[in-house]
C-alpha positions as CSV (number, residue, x, y, z in Angstrom):
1,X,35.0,24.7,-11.3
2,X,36.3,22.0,-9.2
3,X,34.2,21.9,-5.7
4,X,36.0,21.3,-2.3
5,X,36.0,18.2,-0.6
6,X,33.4,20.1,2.4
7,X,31.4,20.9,-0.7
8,X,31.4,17.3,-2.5
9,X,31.1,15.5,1.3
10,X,27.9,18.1,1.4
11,X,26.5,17.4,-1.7
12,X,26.6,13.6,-1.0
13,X,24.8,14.1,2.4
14,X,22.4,16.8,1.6
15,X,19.7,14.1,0.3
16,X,19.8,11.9,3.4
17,X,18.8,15.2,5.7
18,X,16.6,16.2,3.1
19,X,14.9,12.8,3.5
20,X,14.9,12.3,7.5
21,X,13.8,16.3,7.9
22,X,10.8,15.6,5.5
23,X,9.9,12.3,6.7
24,X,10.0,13.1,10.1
25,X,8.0,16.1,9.6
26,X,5.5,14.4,7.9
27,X,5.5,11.6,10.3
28,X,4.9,14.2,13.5
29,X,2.1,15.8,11.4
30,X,0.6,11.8,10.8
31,X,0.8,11.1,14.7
32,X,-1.5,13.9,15.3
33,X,-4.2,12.5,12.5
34,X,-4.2,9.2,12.6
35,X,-4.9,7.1,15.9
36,X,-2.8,4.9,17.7
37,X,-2.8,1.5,16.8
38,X,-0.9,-1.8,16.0
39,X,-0.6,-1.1,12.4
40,X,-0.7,2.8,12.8
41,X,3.6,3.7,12.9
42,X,4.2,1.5,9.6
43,X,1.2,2.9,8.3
44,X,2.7,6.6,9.0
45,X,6.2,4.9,7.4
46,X,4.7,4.0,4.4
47,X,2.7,7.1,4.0
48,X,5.8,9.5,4.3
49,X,8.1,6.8,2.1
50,X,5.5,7.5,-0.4
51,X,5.2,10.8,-0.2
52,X,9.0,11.7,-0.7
53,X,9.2,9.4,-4.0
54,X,8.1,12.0,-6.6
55,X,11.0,14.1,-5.2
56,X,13.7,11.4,-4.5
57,X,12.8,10.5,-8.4
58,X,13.1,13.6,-9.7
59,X,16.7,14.6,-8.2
60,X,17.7,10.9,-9.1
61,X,17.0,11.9,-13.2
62,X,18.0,15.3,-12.8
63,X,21.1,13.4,-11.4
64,X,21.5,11.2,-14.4
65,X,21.0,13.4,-16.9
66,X,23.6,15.8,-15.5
67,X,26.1,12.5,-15.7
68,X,25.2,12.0,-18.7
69,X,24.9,8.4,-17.9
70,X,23.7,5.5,-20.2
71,X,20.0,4.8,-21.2
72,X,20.3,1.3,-20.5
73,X,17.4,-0.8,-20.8
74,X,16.0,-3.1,-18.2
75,X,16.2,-6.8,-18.5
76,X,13.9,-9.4,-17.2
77,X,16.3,-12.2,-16.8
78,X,18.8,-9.9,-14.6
79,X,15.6,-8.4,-13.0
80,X,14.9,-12.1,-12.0
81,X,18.0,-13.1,-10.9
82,X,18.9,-9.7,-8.6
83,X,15.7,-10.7,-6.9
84,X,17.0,-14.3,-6.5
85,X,19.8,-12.9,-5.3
86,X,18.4,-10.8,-2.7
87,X,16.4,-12.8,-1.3
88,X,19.0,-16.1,-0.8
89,X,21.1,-13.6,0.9
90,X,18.7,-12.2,3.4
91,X,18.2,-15.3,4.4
92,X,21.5,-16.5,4.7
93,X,23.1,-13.4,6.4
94,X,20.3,-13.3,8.7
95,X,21.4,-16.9,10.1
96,X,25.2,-15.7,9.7
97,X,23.7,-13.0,12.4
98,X,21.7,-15.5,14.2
99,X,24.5,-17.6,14.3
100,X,27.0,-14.9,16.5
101,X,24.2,-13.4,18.3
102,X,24.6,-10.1,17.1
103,X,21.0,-9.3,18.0
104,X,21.7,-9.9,21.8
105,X,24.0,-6.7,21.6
106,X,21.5,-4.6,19.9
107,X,18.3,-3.6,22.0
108,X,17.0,-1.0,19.4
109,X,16.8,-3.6,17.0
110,X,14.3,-5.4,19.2
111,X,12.5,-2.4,19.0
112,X,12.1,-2.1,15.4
113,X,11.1,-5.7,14.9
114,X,7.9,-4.8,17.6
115,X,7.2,-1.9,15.1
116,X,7.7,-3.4,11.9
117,X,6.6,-6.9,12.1
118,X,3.7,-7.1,14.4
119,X,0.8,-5.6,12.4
120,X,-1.1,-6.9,9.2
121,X,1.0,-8.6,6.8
122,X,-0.5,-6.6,3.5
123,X,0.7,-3.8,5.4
124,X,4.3,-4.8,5.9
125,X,4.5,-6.1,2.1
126,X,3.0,-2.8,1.1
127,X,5.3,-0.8,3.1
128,X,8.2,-2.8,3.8
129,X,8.8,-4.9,0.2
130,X,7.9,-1.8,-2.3
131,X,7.5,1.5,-1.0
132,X,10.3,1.7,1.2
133,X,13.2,-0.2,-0.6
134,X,11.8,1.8,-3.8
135,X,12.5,5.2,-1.7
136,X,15.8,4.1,-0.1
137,X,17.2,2.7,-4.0
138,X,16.0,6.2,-4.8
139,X,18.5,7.9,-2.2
140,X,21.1,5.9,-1.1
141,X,22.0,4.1,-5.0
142,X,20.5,6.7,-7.1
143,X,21.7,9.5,-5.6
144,X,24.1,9.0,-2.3
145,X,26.1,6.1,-4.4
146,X,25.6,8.4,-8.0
147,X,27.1,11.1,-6.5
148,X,30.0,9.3,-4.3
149,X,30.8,7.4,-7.5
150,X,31.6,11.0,-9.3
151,X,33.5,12.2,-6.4
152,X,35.5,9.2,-5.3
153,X,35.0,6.5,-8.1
154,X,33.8,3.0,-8.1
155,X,35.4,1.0,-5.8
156,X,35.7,4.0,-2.9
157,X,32.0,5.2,-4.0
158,X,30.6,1.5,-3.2
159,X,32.4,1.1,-0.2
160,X,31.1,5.0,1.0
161,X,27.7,4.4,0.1
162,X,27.4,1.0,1.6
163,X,28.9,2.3,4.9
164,X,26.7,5.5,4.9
165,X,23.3,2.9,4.1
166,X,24.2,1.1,7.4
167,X,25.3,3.8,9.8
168,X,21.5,5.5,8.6
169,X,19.8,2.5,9.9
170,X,21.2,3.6,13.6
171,X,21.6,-0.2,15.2
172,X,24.3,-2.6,15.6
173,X,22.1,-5.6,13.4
174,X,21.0,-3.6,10.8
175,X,24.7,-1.7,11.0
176,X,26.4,-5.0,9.6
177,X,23.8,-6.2,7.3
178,X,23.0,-3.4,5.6
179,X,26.7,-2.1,5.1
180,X,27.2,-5.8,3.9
181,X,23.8,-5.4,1.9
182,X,24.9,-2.3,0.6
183,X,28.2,-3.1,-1.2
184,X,26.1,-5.9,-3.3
185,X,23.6,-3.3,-4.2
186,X,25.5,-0.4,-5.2
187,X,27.3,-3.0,-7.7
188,X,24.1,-3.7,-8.7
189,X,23.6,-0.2,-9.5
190,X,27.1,0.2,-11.1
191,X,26.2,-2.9,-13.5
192,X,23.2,-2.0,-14.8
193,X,23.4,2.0,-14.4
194,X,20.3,2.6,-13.0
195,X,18.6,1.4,-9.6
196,X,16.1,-0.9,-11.0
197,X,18.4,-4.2,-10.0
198,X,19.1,-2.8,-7.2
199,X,15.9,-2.2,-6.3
200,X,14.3,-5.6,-6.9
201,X,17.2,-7.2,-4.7
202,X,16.4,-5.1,-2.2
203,X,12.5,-5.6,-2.4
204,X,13.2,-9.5,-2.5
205,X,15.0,-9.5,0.3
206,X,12.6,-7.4,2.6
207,X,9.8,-10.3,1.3
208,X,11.9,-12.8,2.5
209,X,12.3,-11.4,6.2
210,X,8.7,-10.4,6.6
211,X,7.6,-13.8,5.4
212,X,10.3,-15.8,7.8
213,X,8.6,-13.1,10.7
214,X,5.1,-13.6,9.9
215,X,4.5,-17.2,8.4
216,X,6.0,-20.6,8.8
217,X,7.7,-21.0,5.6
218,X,11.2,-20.9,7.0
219,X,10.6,-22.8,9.9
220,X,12.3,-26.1,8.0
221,X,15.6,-24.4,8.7
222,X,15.2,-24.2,12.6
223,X,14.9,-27.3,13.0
224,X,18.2,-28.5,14.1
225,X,21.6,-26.4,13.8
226,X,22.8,-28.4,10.9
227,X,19.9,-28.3,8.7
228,X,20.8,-24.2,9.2
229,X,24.1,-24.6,8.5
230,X,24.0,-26.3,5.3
231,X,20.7,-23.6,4.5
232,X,23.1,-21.0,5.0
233,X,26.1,-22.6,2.9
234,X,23.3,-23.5,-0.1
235,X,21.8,-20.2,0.0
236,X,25.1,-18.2,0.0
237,X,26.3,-20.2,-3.2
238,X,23.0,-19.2,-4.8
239,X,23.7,-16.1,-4.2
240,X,27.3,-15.6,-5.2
241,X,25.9,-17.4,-8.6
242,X,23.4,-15.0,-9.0
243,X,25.3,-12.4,-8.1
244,X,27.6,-13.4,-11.5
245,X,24.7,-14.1,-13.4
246,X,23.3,-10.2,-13.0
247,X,26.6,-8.5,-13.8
248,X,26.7,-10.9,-17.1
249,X,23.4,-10.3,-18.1
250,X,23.0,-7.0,-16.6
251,X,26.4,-5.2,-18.6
């Protein structure tokens, strides 16, 4: 029985309130246990991210195996290169943003960098470079992206999904970059049919931006505007190569 376009647009969104009700639940019940402290809201973020995965899995296979989508396996070298790829873009993009002051416009963001990247740095890679992507692949490519793929097809279920990823992230910074982000993941996911790709770009990429926050080791690039510019040129080819490179090994 063909389902209404209400019905589909509700069984696309359903997961993301799902999510958000659960995790903020969880996260009011953390506030009252744990105590207040640098580390203590990304320590709730990652507690509640990793309480939700055994459900956001689960729907994602029962999700698969109701497509009857292929068992492909997981390859190394594509697993390799998505990570390449996400991480050459983050940094790129995030001088493309750097570059138009995007950030200026955006005070929220400001906020979020305070909460996220000001604590201990095994925190943030814990919570910030697995758990989190892992439980965001989970919903927006596993299911938001499997499920607006069905509905609307390839191309218009990429573009949806990728929209819907940066509107969730509620800021004007993480609007564009995520919604750009998004589109390269959800091809990801497309390639390979699963969100393991996917997810490893995504983890890569969250490495990459904690590491330029909390240690030196982009600080070359900051140098002077040109040494940025021809970063951001270099990077951006490495990443449209590697972005080839996973579709051909990845299919």
């Amino acid at each position: 029985m063909k389902q209404s376009k209400s019905m589909q647009l509700w069984n696309l969104l359903y997961p993301i309130f799902l999510y958000f009700a659960a995790t903020t639940l969880l996260l009011y019940v953390l506030e009252l246990l744990l105590p207040k402290s640098l580390d203590s809201k990304l320590l709730r973020q990652l507690i509640t991210s990793a309480a939700v995965l055994p459900l956001l899995y689960r729907d994602y296979r029962q999700d698969k195996s109701r497509l009857q989508t292929s068992k492909r396996s997981v390859k190394g070298t594509a697993l390799l290169l998505s990570c390449c790829t996400g991480g050459c873009f983050a940094v790129a993009f995030n001088n493309l943003l750097g570059f138009f002051r995007i950030a200026e416009y955006s005070a929220s963001y400001g906020q979020i960098e305070q909460t996220f990247y000001m604590g201990n740095l095994l925190l943030e890679i814990a919570a910030l470079c697995i758990v989190i992507p892992l439980a965001e692949e989970l919903l927006y490519r596993g299911l938001v992206y499997g499920r607006a793929r069905e509905w609307l097809g390839i191309k218009r279920g990429i573009l949806l999904s990728a929209v819907i990823f940066g509107l969730v992230h509620m800021n004007l910074v993480q609007f564009v970059y995520a919604s750009v982000f998004g589109l390269l993941l959800a091809c990801f996911a497309e390639w390979g049919e699963h969100i393991w790709y996917a997810a490893a770009a995504h983890m890569a990429a969250n490495l990459t931006s904690v590491l330029r926050a909390e240690t030196g080791i982009f600080a070359w690039m900051d140098r002077n505007l040109w040494i940025r510019i021809g970063a951001t040129v270099l990077l951006l080819g490495l990443s449209g190569a590697s972005v080839r490179l996973v579709k051909r090994k990845a299919e």
